[in-house]
N, C-alpha and C positions, 0 to 999 in steps of 0.2 A: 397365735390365732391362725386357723387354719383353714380352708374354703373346700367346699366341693365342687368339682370342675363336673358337668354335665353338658348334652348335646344344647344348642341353642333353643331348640323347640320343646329341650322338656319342661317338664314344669315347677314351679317357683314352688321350694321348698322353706317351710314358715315352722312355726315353735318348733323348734330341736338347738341345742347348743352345741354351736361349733365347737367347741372342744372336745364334749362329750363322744360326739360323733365321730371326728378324728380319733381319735382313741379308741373307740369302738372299734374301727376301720383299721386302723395299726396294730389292734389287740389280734383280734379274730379274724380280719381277710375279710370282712363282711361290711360293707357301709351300709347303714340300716337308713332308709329315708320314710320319713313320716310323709304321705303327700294328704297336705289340705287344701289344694287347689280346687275349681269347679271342674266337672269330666267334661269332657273332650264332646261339643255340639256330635249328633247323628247324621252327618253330612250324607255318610254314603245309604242310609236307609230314605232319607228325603231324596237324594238324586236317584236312586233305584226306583220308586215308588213315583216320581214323577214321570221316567220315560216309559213304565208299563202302563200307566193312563193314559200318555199322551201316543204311545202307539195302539193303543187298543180304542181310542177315541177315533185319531184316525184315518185307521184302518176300521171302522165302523160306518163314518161316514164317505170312504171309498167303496166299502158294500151297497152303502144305499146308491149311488152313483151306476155301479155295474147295474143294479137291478132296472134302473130306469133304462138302462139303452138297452137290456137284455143279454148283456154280456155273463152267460153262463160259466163260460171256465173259469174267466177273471174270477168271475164273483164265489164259486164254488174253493178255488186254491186259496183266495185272499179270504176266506171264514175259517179254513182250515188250519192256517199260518196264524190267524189272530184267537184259536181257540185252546190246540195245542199246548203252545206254550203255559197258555192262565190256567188251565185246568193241571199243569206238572208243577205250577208255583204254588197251586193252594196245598196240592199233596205235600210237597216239599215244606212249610213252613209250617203245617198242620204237624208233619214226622217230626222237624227239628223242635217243635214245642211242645211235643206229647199232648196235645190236645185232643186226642181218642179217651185218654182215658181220664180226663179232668169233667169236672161240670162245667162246660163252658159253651149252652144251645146260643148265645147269640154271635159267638166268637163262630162258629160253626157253622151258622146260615148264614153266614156275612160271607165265608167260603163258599158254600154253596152258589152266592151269587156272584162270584169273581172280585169280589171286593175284598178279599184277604189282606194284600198290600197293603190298602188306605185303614183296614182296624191296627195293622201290628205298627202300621209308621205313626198312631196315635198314639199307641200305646209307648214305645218307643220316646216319644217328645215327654210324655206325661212323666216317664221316670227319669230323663232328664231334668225336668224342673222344678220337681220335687226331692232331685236329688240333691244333698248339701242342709237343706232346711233345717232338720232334725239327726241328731247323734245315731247311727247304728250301733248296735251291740256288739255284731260280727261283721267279721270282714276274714280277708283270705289273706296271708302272707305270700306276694309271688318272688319268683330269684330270678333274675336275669345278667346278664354278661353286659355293660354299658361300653361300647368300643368308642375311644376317642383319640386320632392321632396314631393308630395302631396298637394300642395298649387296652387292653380289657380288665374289667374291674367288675366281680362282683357285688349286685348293689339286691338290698331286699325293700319292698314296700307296703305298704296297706292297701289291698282290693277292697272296695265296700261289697255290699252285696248290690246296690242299684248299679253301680259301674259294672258286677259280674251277668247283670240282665242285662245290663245295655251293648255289652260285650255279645248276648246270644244272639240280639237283634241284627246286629252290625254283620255278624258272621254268617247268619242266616239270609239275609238280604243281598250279602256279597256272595255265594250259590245261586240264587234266585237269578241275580244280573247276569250270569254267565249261564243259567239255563235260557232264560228271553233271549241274549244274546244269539245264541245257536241253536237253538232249535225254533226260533219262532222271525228271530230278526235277518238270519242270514238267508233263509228260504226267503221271507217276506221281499227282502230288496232285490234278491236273483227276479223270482218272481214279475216285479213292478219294474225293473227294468227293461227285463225281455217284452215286458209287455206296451212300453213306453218303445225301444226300439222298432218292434212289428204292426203299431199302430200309426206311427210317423208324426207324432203330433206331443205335447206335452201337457198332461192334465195336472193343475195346480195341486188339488191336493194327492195325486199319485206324487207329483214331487215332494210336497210337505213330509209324506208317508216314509218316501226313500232317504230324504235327510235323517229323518227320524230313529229310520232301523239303522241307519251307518252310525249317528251317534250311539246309539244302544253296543251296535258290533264291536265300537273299540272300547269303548268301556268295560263289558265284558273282557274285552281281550287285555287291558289295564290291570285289570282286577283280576285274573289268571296267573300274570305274572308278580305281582304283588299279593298273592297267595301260597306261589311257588315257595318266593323267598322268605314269605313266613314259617314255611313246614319247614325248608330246607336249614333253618338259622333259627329253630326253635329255641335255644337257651342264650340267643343275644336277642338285645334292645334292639327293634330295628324299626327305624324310622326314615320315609324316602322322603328327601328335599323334592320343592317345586319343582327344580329344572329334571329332576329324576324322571317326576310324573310327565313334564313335556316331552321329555324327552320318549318317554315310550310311547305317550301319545301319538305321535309325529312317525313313529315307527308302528305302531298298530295302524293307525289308519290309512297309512300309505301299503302297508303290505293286503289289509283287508278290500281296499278300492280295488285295487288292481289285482288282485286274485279275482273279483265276482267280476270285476268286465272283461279279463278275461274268456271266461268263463262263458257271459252270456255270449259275447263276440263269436265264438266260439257254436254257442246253440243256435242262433241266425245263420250260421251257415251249413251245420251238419245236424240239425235239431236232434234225432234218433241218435249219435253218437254221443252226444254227449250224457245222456241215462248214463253206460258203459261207463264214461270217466266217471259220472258220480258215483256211481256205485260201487266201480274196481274202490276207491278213496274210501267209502265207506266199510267196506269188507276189508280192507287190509288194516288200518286201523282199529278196527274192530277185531279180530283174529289177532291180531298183534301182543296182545295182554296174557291173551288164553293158550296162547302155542309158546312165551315165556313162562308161565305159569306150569301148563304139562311139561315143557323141557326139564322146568327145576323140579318137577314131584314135588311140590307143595301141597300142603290143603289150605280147604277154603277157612277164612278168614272167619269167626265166631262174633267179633265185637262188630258189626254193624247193629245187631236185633237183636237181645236176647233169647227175644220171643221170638223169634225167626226159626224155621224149620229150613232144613236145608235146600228144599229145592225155594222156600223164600228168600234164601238170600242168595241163593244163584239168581233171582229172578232181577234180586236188586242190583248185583254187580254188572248184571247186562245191561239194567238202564244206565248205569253210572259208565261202562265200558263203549254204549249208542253216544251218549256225550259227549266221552274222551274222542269218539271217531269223527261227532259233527263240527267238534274245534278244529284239528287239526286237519280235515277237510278246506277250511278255511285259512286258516291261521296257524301258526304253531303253539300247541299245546301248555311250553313250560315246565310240562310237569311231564312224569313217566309213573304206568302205573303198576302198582305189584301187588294181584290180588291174595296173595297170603300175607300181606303185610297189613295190622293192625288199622293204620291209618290210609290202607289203600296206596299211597304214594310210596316211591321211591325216594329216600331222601338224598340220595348220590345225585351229582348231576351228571348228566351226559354230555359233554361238550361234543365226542364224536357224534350221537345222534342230531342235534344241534347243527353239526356241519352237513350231516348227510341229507336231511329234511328239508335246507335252505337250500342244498346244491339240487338236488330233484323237482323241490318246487319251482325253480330257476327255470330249469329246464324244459321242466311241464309246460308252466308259461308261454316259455320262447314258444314250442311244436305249438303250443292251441294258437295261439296269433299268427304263426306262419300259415296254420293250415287254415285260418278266418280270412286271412288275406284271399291265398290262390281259390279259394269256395266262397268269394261272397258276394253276394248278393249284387242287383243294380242300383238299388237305395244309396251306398257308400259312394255311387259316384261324385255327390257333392261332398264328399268327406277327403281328406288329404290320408287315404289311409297306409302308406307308411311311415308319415310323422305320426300318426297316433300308435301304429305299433312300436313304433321308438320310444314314445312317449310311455307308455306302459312298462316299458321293461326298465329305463331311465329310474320311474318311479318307485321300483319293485328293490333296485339297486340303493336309490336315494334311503328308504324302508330299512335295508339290511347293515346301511351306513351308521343309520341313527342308532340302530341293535347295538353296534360296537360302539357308539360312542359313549353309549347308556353303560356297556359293561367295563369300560376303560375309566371314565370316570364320576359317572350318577350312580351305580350300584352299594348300597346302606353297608356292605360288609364286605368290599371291595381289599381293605384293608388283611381280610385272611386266604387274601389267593398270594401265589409261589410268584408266576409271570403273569402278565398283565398282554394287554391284544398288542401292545405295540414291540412286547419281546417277541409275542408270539409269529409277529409280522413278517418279522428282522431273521430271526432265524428261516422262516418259509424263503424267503428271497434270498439271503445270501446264502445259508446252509453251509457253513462251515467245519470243518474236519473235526475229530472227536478233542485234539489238541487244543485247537482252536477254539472249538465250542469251551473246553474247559476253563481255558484262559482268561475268555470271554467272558464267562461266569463269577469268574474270583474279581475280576478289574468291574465286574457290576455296582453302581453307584446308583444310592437310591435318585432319583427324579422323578419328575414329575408324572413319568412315565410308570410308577411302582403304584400306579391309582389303582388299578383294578386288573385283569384278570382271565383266561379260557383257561389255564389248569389249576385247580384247586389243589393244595396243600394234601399229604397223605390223614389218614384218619387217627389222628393222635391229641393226647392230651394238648388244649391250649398254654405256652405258658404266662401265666399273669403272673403283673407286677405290683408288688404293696406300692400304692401311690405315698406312702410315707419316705421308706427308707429304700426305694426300687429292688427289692430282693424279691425271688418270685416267692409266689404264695404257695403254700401247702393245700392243696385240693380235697388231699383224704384226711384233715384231720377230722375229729367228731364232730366240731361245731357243722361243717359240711357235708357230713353223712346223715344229717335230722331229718325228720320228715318235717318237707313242708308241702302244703297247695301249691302246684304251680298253675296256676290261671292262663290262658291263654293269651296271648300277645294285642293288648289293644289299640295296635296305629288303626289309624284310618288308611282306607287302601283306596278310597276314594276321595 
């Protein structure tokens, strides 16, 4: 009698005979799992769908507010920031659903009236709960790599077709959050806070509003990085524990905070220079894809629209490329983008861009709070303001801590990197001769330190081990050259 060893959170596998299965698994390199469990609640479509109501709520009734004292600019930026965004979500989940060309007029003016989110997060629950009740016919066979302990194991399972809807929802919803994110939330709280500083005073629901857009900001920024490492680890199982998700939490939010106060600190004392920083940020960013792209002589990428003519999907890649520039404006990205590439993304990681983005932002930071300091204003006199520029940068450090803690030991696939941040450490500090490096190398003993990872392994076959008899497994035989569906990867990223 023989068991199969899976992650703790996957799911309870029922009628199959363990023997059978084992034998399958020793036969062919393939453990076939039947999964009859319930799918996985729509967490991250209900929390996506909650914080675009609850900031467009609001920020509605902080409109009404500007309009009664007559506060024109307030009220004119804060309609724009709360309109933006809803009007690029209905396009966006309208695109990802091909609802152009369905018969679907009430799905359609439910868009029309910004209420998109609240019909697909019904919809959404309603295949949830009726999913399991009744037998499907079809389903989709997916393959994935199960990594446990450092050993990977190809494992195949039954997709239904509700879990492959509920799959588009999820994915479509997790875009959505990182368009709100940056382009509606990151404006909206700069916005509300410079306005909160120059006004001298604290309106309740200007604060409600600016809690509201910082939770929306890391979430997004959550969900960028647990998208990264979905593209980047497409043919493993990849599932992020709790302390993963805190932990980038704690590092989004603390990098997001103190980039925008920064920032505003920074516009209370030089208001006109600061357009400049925003802008150089956006134009570089932005140019950055496109001057990769003409280096390599690539052409444009075909598989976004079929239907797309090519100045449409130039038209599309500038939106998607204005995105790539208002995250990393903020935050860093995760991702790198390469527009002749199918899927848009690069799947390599960059660990040197990675360094050079946190050492610039570093920097940037430090000069804007130097120069907020010696430029500002008489308002800060009651402010202790070189503990709060301490404070700021302290924070920004504490942010790039959690980074590496997340990559040393919370990251789902941590297990297929070479060195890990704490070789990578050891070597920057000491730096040892090529002998010594060598030496160093061969007397290397796995610890606890072999968790995770800043240089990835070269791009070669993985080798797996038959969890029978530990011999590796043969990859090209026929059974693994089949065709099958592979469905896209369904954790929750929220």
């Amino acid at each position: 009698m023989c068991e199969v060893t899976m992650e703790e959170q996957e799911r309870e596998i029922s009628d199959i005979d363990p023997q059978e299965e084992c034998s399958a698994g020793a036969a062919n390199g393939v453990m076939l799992v039947v999964n009859q469990s319930r799918i996985q609640p729509p967490f991250s479509v209900l929390l996506a769908t909650v914080l675009y109501c609850a900031e467009f709520i609001s920020a509605a009734v902080l409109c009404s507010m500007y309009r009664k004292t007559d506060d024109v600019i307030w009220l004119g930026f804060t309609i724009a920031f709360m309109l933006l965004p809803a009007l690029l979500i209905q396009l966006t989940l309208t695109f990802i659903h091909r609802d152009l060309g369905r018969d679907r007029p009430l799905v359609l003016f439910l868009h029309l009236l910004l209420l998109g989110p609240l019909i697909r997060c019904f919809e959404a629950l309603v295949i949830y709960f009726k999913a399991g009740k009744k037998e499907e016919p079809y389903f989709t066979i997916s393959r994935k790599i199960n990594l446990k302990k450092g050993r990977g194991t190809p494992m195949e399972w039954k997709i239904s077709r509700s879990e492959r809807n509920l799959a588009t929802h999820r994915n479509a919803f997790k875009r959505t959050a990182v368009i709100q994110a940056f382009l509606g939330s990151a404006p909206q709280l700069t916005l509300q806070l410079y306005a909160t500083i120059q006004e001298k005073y604290f309106l309740p629901a200007r604060v409600v509003l600016m809690i509201i857009t910082l939770i929306s900001m890391t979430y997004g920024a959550v969900v960028c990085s647990a998208l990264a490492i979905q593209i980047r680890y497409d043919n493993y199982k990849v599932r992020l524990r709790f302390f993963a998700y805190l932990c980038m939490i704690v590092w989004r939010g603390l990098e997001i905070a103190t980039r925008i106060t920064a920032l505003v600190l920074f516009s209370t004392a030089l208001t006109h220079w600061v357009i400049l920083v925003g802008i150089v940020n956006l134009l570089f960013f932005f140019f950055l894809p496109w001057v990769e792209f003409w280096a390599r002589k690539g052409s444009l990428t075909q598989d976004v629209e079929k239907n797309f003519s090519k100045l449409g999907t130039t038209v599309v890649l500038s939106m998607f490329t204005l995105l790539y520039a208002c995250i990393n404006t903020f935050c860093w990205s995760a991702v790198q983008l390469d527009l002749s590439h199918r899927e848009l993304i690069e799947r390599k990681q960059r660990w040197d861009r990675l360094a050079m983005y946190y050492t610039a932002r570093f920097v940037e930071n430090f000069v804007l709070v130097t120069l907020w300091y010696f430029f500002k204003s008489d308002f800060y006199e009651y402010v202790c303001a070189p503990l709060l520029a301490v404070q700021l940068l302290i924070c920004y450090s504490l942010g790039l801590l959690f980074m590496l803690l997340f990559y040393q030991f919370c990251h789902p696939c941590r297990s297929l990197f070479k060195y890990n941040v704490h070789d990578c450490l050891h070597c920057a500090c000491f730096r040892p001769g090529r002998r010594g490096a060598a030496d160093g190398r061969q007397k290397l003993t796995p610890s606890y330190s072999t968790a995770a990872t800043m240089v990835l392994m070269p791009d070669e076959p993985l080798e797996l081990l038959d969890p029978q008899n530990s011999q590796p497994l043969d990859l090209t035989s026929p059974l693994n050259e089949r065709e099958t569906a592979i469905n896209e990867d369904i954790m929750e990223a929220a």
